[in-house]
N, C-alpha and C positions, 0 to 999 in steps of 0.2 A: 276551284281545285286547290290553289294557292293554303286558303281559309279549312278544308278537308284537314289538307299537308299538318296546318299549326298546332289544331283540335288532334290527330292520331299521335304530332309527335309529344303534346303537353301531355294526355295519357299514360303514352309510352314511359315517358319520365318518372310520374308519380308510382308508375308500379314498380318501375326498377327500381327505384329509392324506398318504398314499400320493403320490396324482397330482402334488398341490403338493409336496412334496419333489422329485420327476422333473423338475419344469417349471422352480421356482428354485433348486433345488439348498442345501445346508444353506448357512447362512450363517459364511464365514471370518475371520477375524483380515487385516487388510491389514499390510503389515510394511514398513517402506523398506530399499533396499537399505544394503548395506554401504561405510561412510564411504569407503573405500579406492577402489572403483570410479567414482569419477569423479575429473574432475583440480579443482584449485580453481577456485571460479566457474560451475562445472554446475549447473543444477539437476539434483537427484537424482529419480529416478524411482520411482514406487508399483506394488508389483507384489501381487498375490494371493498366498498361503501353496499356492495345488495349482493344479494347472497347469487350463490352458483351452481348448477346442474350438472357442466361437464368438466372435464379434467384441465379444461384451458380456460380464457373469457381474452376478447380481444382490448386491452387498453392503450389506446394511443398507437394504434397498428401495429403492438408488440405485444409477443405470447406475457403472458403472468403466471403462474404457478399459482393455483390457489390453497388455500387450508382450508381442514375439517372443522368441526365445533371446537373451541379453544377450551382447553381443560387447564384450571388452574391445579390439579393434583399433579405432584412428582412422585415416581414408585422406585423402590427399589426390591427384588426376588434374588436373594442369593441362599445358597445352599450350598454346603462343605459335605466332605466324607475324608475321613484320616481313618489306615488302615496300618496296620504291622503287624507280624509274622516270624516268628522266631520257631524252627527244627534242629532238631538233632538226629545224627544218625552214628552210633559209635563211636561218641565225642568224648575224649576221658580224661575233658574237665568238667565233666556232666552235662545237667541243665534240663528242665523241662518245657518240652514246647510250649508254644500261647498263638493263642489269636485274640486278636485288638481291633475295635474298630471306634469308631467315634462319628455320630452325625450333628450338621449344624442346619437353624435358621436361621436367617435374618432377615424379616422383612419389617419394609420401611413404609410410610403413609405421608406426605405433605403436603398440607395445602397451603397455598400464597393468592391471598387475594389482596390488593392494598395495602392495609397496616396491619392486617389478620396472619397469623402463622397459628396452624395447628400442626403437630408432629404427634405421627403415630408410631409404635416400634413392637413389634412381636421379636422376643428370644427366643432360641429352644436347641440343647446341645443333649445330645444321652450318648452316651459309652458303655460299651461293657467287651470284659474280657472271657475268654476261654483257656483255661492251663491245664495240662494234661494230668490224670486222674482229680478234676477238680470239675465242683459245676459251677455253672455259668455269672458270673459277676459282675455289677454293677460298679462303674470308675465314672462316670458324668452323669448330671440329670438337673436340668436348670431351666425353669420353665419361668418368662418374663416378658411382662407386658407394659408398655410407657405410652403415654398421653400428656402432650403437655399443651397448651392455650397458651398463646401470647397476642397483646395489644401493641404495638410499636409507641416509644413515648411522643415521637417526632419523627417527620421524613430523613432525616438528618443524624439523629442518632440508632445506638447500637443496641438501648435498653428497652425491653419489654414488658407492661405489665403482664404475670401470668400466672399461671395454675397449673401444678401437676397432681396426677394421679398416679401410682405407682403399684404392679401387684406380682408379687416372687414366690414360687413353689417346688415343688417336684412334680414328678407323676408316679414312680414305683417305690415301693420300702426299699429301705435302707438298712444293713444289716451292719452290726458288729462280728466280722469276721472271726471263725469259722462258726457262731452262733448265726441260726436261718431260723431259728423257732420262737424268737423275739423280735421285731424291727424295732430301730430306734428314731425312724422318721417314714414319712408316707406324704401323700398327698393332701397339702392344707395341714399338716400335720409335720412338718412348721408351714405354715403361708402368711405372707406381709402383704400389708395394705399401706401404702401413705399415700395421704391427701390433704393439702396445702394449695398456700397461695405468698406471691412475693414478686422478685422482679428476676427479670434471667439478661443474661450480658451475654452478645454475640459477635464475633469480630463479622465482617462482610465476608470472607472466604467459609465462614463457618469450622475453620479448622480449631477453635476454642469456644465454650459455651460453658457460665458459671450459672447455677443459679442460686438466689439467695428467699429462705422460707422460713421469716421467722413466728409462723403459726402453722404448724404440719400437726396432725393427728395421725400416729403409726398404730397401726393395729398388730396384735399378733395371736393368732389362730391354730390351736392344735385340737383336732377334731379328731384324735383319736384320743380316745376317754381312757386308756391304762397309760398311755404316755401323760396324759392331763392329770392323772391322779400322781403321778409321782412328779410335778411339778418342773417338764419338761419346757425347757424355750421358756423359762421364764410365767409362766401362767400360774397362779394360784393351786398348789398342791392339794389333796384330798388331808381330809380330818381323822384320822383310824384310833381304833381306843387302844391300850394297853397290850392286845390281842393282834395289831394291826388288822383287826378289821373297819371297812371305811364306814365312817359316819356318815359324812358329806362327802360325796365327788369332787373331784376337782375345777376349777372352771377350763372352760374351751378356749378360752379367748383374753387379752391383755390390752388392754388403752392406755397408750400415752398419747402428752401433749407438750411438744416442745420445738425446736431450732432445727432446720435440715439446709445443710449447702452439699451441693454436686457442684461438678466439673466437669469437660471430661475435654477431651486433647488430643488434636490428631495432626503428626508430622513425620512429613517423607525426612528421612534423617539420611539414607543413600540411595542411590537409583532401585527403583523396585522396593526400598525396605520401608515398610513403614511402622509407626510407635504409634499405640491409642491405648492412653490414660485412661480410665474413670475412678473417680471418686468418690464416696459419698460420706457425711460426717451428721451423725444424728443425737443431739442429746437432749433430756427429757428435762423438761422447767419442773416439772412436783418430786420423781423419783430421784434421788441423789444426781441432782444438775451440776453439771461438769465432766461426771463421766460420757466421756463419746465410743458410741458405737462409731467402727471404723468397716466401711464397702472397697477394698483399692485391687481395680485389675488390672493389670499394664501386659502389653501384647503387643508382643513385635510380628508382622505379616511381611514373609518374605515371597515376593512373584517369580515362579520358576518361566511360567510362560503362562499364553491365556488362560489353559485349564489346569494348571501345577502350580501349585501353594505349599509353604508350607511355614507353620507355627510356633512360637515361642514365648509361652507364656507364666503368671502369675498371680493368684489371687491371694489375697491377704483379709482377712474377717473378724474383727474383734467384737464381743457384743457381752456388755458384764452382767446380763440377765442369762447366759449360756452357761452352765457348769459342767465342768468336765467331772464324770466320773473317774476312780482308777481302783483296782483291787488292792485289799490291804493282806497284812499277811495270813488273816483267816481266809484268804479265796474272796470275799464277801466285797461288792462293788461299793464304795464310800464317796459323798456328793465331794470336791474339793471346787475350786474357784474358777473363775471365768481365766479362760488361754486364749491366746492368740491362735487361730486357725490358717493352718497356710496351704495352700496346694500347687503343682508346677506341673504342666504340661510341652510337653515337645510331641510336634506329628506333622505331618507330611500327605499331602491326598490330593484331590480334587475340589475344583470351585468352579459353581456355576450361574452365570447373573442372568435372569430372564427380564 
């Protein structure tokens, strides 16, 4: 009987320890991950040694919270809208109404794995206005895509070998107002291409970033062929005889090969306001080296609250393959020299970060 009793209860034992292994599972080693996968300033995350099924795993007789697949991408989805609105109704300091809108992208791409950093960046802003007995017009249109490659030189420092590509456009013609039956730009028509290599300096907050390239090929592209024939952005103009009619077309396209640094600069300067630089400085080693093309945006972002923003900005453009035309006293449009380009925007709207 005795002998019965030891045989049912050593059974009994093995299975309940059986069920309880099924139900909590052996108990594992918790490990943190690896230094490399986060940027400075992360908290680093706790993950279990074997992967998990349910929303909990028991370690150590205490809940764990576990994580998904570990994605070394960071994103950023933001989207602006600034709008304005200006009536009159029996104002008699005059004035003609308007509507104003202005839309924004910015979306961001990064990935960190190790000593790898690749950053990706989509631009895109178009504006346009409506004023009363006026048709519809175009004030923004800046269509821009960035890619840069970086190798870290050391765990320790801040310099990276790397590689950018860079590519800047529109999307609609652009008109010399009240002239709509000529455009003076279009799509690709100017479009920049640069692609280089060199090294990029980044502090750990990321709030500065230079880079230095001193072997960049800039391309420049106008594929529209009446703007390329009259030696538009710089491209090789059309050949015409005495008749001005054209012998040869003009070329579509412009190769240089010379020296690029950017920067660009981001600082909260008062609660909610913040300043972001960019700059870019480009001169060409064959064609007259020394002259620099000059890129400088400076933009103040003021936080109304989550979803209210609003903007104050700057772009400034030099580029001395650009000539400004200007009418002489016969009516008649005459080439004159490369100007400084400036534009300034103020608006006020919506932001949204997905």
């Amino acid at each position: 009987m005795i002998k019965n009793f030891f045989i049912l209860f050593f059974l009994t034992s093995l299975l309940v320890t059986e069920v309880n292994a099924q139900i909590f599972g052996e108990i594992q080693e918790v490990k943190p991950v690896g230094e490399y996968l986060f940027p400075i300033g992360a908290k680093p995350l706790i993950i279990s040694s074997f992967d998990v099924k349910d929303k909990y795993e028991f370690s150590y007789n205490e809940l764990v919270p576990t994580v998904g697949p570990i994605s070394f991408w960071e994103e950023l989805n933001q989207f602006t809208l600034d709008f304005s609105e200006v009536a009159f109704v029996n104002w008699n300091a005059g004035g003609s109404n308007s509507v104003s809108g202005l839309y924004g992208m910015n979306i961001k791409r990064l990935f960190r794995k190790n000593a790898l950093r690749w950053n990706n960046e989509f631009r895109f802003r178009f504006g346009v206005n409506k004023q009363e007995d006026q048709e519809l017009r175009k004030t923004e249109d800046e269509l821009e895509i960035i890619s840069t490659f970086g190798y870290q030189f050391s765990k320790e420092s801040n310099w990276f070998y790397s590689a950018k590509f860079n590519y800047r456009t529109q999307i609609a013609p652009g008109y010399n107002y009240p002239d709509k039956d000529n455009s003076i730009s279009g799509f690709m028509a100017p479009g920049y291409v640069f692609l280089g290599a060199g090294a990029k300096y980044t502090l750990p907050d990321e709030s500065f970033e230079m880079y230095l390239s001193p072997i960049t090929q800039k391309s420049t592209f106008v594929l529209n062929q009446r703007l390329a024939n009259d030696g538009a952005f710089g491209v090789e103009a059309a050949i015409r005889d005495e008749e001005g009619n054209i012998i040869r077309e003009g070329k579509t396209s412009r190769n240089e090969f010379g020296i690029l640094v950017t920067n660009e600069f981001t600082k909260e300067i008062f609660d909610n306001v913040n300043a972001i630089s960019r700059l870019s400085l480009y001169s060409d080693y064959i064609n007259n080296f020394g002259n620099i093309d000059v890129d400088w945006e400076l933009n103040f972002n003021f936080k109304i609250n989550e979803f209210m923003k609003a903007n104050f900005g700057s772009h400034i453009r030099y580029d001395d393959d650009i000539k400004i035309k200007e009418e002489n006293a016969n009516g008649n449009l005459v080439q004159k020299g490369a100007r400084i380009q400036w534009k300034q925007q103020l608006g006020i709207g919506v932001i949204v970060e997905l």
